[in-house]
C-alpha positions in Angstrom: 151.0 104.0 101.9 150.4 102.5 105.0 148.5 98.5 104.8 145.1 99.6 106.9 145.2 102.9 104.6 145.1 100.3 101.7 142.6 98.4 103.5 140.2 100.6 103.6 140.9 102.1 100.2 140.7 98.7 98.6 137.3 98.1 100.6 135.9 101.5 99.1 136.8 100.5 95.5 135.3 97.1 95.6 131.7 99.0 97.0 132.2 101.6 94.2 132.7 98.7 91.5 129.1 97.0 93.1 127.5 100.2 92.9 128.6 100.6 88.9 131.4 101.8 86.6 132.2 102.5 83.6 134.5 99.1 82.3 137.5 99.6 80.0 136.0 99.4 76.3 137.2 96.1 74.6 138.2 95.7 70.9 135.0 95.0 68.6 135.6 91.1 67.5 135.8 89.8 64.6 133.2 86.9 64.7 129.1 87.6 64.6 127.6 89.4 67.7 126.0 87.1 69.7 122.7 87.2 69.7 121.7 85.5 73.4 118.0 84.7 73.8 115.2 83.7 76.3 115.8 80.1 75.1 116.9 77.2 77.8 120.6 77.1 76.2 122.7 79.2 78.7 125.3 81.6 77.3 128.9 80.9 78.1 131.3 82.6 79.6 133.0 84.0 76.4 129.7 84.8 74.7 129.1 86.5 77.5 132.9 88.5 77.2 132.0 89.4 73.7 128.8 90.8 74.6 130.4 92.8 76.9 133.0 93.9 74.5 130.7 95.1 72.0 128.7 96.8 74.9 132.0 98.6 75.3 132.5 99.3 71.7 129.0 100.7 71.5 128.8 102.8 74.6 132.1 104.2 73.5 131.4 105.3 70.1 128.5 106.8 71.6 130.1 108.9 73.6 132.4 109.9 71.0 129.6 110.8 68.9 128.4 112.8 72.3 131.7 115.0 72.4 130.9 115.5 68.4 127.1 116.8 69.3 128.4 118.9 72.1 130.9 120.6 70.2 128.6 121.6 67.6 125.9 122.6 69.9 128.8 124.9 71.5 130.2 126.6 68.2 126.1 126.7 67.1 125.4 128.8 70.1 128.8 131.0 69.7 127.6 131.4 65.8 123.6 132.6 66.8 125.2 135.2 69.3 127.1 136.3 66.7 124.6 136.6 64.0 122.6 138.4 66.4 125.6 141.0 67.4 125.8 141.2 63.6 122.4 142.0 62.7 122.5 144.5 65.5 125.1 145.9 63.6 123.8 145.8 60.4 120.7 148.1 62.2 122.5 150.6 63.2 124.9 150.9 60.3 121.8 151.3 58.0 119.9 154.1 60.1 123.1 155.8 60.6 123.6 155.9 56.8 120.3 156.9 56.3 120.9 160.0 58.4 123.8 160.9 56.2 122.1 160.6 53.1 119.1 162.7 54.8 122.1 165.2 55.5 123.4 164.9 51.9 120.0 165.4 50.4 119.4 168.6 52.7 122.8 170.3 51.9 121.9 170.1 48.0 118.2 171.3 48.6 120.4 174.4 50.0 122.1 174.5 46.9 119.1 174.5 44.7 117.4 177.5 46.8 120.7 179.4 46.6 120.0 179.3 42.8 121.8 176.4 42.1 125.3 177.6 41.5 127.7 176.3 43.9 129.2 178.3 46.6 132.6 178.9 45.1 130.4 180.4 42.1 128.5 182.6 44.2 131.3 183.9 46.0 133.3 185.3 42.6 130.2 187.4 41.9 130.1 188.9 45.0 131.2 192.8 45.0 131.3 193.3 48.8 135.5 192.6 49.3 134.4 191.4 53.6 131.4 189.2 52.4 133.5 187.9 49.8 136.6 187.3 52.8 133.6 185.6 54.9 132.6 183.3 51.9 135.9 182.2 51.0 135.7 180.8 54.7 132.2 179.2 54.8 133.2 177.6 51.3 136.3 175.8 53.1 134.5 174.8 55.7 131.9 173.3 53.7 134.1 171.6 51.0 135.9 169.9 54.5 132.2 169.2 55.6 131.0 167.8 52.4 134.5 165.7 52.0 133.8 164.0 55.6 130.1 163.7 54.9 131.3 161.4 51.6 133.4 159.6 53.1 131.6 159.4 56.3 128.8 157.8 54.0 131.4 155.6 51.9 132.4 154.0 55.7 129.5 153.0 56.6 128.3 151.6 53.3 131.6 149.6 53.8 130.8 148.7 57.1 127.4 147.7 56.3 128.4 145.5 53.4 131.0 143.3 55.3 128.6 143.1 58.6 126.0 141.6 55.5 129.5 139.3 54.1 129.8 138.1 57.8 126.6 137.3 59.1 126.0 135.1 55.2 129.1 133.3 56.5 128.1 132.7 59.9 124.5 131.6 58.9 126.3 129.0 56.3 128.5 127.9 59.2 126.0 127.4 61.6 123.5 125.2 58.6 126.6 123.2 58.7 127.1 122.7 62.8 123.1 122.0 62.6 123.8 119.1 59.9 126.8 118.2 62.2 124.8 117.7 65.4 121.9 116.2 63.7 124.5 113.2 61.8 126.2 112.9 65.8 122.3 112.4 67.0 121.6 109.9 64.8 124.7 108.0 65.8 124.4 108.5 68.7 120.8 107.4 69.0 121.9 104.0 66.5 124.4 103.3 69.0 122.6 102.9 71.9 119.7 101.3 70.5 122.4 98.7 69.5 123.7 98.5 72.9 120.2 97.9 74.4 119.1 95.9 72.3 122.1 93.5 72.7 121.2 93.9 76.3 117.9 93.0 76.0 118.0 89.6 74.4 119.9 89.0 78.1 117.6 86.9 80.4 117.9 88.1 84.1 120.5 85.9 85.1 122.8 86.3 82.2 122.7 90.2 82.7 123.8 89.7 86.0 126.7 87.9 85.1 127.7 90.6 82.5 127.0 93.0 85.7 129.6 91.2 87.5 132.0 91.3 84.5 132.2 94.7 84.0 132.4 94.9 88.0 135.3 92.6 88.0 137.0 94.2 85.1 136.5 97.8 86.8 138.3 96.4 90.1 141.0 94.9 88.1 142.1 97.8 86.3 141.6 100.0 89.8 143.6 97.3 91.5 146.3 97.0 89.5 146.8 101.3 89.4 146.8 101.2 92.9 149.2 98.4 93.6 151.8 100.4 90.7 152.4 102.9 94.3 150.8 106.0 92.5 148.7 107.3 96.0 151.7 107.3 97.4 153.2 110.8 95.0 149.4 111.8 94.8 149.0 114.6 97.8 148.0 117.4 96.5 145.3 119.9 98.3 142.3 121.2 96.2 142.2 124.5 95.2 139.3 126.8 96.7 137.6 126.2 93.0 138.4 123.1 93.1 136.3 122.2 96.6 133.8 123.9 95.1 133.3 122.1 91.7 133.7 118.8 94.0 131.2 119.4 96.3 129.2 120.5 93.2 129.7 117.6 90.8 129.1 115.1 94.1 126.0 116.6 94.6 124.8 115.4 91.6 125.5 111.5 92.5 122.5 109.7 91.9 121.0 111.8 89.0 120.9 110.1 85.4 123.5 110.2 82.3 121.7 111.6 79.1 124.3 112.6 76.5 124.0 116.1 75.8 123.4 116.8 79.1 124.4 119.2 81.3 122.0 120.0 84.1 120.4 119.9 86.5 118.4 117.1 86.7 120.8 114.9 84.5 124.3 115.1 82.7 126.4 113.6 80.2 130.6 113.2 81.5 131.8 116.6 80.3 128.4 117.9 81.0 128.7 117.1 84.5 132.3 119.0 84.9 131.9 121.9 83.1 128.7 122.5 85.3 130.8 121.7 88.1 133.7 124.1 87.2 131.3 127.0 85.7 129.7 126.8 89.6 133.4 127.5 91.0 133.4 130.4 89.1 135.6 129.1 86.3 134.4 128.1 82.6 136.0 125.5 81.0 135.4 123.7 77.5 132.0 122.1 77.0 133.7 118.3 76.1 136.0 116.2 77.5 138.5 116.6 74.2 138.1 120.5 74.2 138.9 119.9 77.9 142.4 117.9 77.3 143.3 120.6 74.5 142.9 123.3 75.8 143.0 122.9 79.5 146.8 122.6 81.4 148.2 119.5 81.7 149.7 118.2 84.8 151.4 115.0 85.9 149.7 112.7 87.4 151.4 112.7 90.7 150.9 116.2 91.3 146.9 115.6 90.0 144.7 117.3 93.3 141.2 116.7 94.2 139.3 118.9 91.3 141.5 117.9 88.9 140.0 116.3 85.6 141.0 112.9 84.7 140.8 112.2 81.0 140.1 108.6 79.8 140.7 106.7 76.4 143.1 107.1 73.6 140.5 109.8 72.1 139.5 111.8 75.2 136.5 110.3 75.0 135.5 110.4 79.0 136.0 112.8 81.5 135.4 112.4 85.7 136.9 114.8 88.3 138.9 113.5 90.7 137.7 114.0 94.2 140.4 112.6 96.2 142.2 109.1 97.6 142.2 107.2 94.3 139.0 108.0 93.6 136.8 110.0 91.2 133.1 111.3 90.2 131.6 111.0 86.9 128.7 110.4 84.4 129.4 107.0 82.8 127.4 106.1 79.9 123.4 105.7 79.3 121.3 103.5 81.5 123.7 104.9 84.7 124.0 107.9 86.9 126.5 110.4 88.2 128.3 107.9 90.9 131.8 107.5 92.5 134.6 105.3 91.1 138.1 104.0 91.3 140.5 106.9 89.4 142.3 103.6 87.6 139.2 102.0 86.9 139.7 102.9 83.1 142.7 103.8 80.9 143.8 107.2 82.1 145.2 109.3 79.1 146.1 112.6 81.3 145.0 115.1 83.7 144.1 118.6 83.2 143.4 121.3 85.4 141.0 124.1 85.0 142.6 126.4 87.8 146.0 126.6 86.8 
């Protein structure tokens, strides 16, 4: 890669990193949180570091608790449509057998006007040898109609049972996806409370310091990915679906992160590129973990401008690349949907949705 090239790209980071990114999350540490206050003591440098790594540490168990909400949301919507398709089911299964039992009850009220002996009796006292040829017939065909009316009936009490079996099951499974998403709330909702809090005890000048931390971190990591030559193997053209779900998730710089999220007026990180896919005409998994399962994997130098970049040891974060090093995503609470260096956090793999 040529040095102006460079230049410019390394210019273009260090405004991204200003305008705000998401920093690599830290280990939590082992001594007390500190607990900075509005007193005339300034906080030093490495209370400030360990604010910023339990920041990380909250932020990011935050937004694993997200992916655990969104999942159960999505299997919670999958298990109501199918409760509904089964009680649908279970409708029409019972009106049809109570058609065949209307059928059932009319053939014997024929029986009981014919003087209640069954055809086959009837027949042997008949003396007419042609009405007796005929009757041999009808009693055939209605021993065949009367077998298929039984079993007809026993099918669709069958049916009708296991419908009931299924829909029990799903309404158990979907109590349990509602208790799932409402434990993932609550830690989610702990989590940033925690964060904010820690942020809050901050006085103005020590939370700009922190800004600058996590700015400086951000360009370091970017930096250093840049420097290892990797734009260099990185050329490949976006897909028509991919320009789409760029121009799409770009669109949305500017509107706020809310975890859950996922349009339009604000998105959390897998919110904002499964919208962003789902508007080029191609669903993908509602979380960034779903995402890395069960999406294709490709090698990083081949990665192309709609591509998904997966972050963290846990596929916790997702942004979709957009080109030259760089990426757009949702970070965390308290931001909005922005542009960022592509190394700016640990990269775990790419995916792409349009393979």
């Amino acid at each position: 890669m040529g040095a102006g090239k460079r230049g410019l790209i390394a210019t273009a980071v260090t405004v991204v990193c200003a305008v705000t990114v998401l920093a690599a999350p830290g280990t939590a540490f082992a001594s007390p949180t500190p607990t900075p206050s509005a007193s005339a003591t300034p906080v030093s440098s490495s209370e400030l570091e360990a604010v910023q790594a339990e920041l990380d540490r909250l932020y990011h168990d935050a937004a694993v608790a997200t992916d655990s909400y969104n999942a159960a949301e999505e299997r919670a919507r999958t298990q109501s449509a199918a409760i509904v398709d089964l009680a649908k089911k279970i409708v029409k299964s019972q009106q049809r057998l109570d058609e065949l039992k209307k059928r059932a009850g009319a053939a014997a009220a024929a029986q009981y006007r014919g003087g209640g002996l069954p055809d086959e009796a009837q027949l042997l006292l008949s003396d007419d040898p042609q009405e007796f040829l005929d009757g041999a017939g009808r009693v055939l065909e209605g021993q065949r109609a009367t077998k298929g009316l039984i079993a007809e009936m026993t099918r669709t009490q069958q049916d009708l049972q296991q419908y009931a079996a299924d829909a029990s099951a799903q309404w158990k499974k979907l109590e349990a996806n509602r208790k799932a998403k409402d434990t993932a709330r609550k830690k989610i909702e702990k989590q940033i409370s925690e964060a904010e809090k820690l942020q809050g005890r901050l006085q103005k000048e020590e939370k700009e310091r922190l800004a600058k931390l996590e700015q400086e971190a951000a360009y370091k990591a970017q930096t250093a990915w840049l420097d290892s030559g990797i734009l260099k193997d990185i050329n490949g053209k976006a897909s028509e679906e991919g320009r789409k779900a760029v121009k799409f998730a770009t669109d949305q710089i500017g509107k706020p992160y809310v975890w859950g999220a996922e349009g339009p007026k604000s998105y959390d990180c897998s919110g904002l590129t499964s919208q962003a896919w789902l508007n080029a005409g191609r669903p993908i998994p509602r979380t960034s973990q779903e995402q890395w399962k069960q999406l294709k994997h490709v090698d990083i130098k081949d990665m192309r401008p709609g591509d998904l970049i997966i972050y963290f040891d846990d596929a916790s974060h997702v942004a979709l690349y957009i080109g030259d090093g760089a990426i757009v995503h949702a970070p965390r609470p308290g931001r909005t949907v922005t542009i960022a260096g592509a190394g700016s956090m640990p990269i775990l793999g790419v995916v792409r949705p349009d393979a």
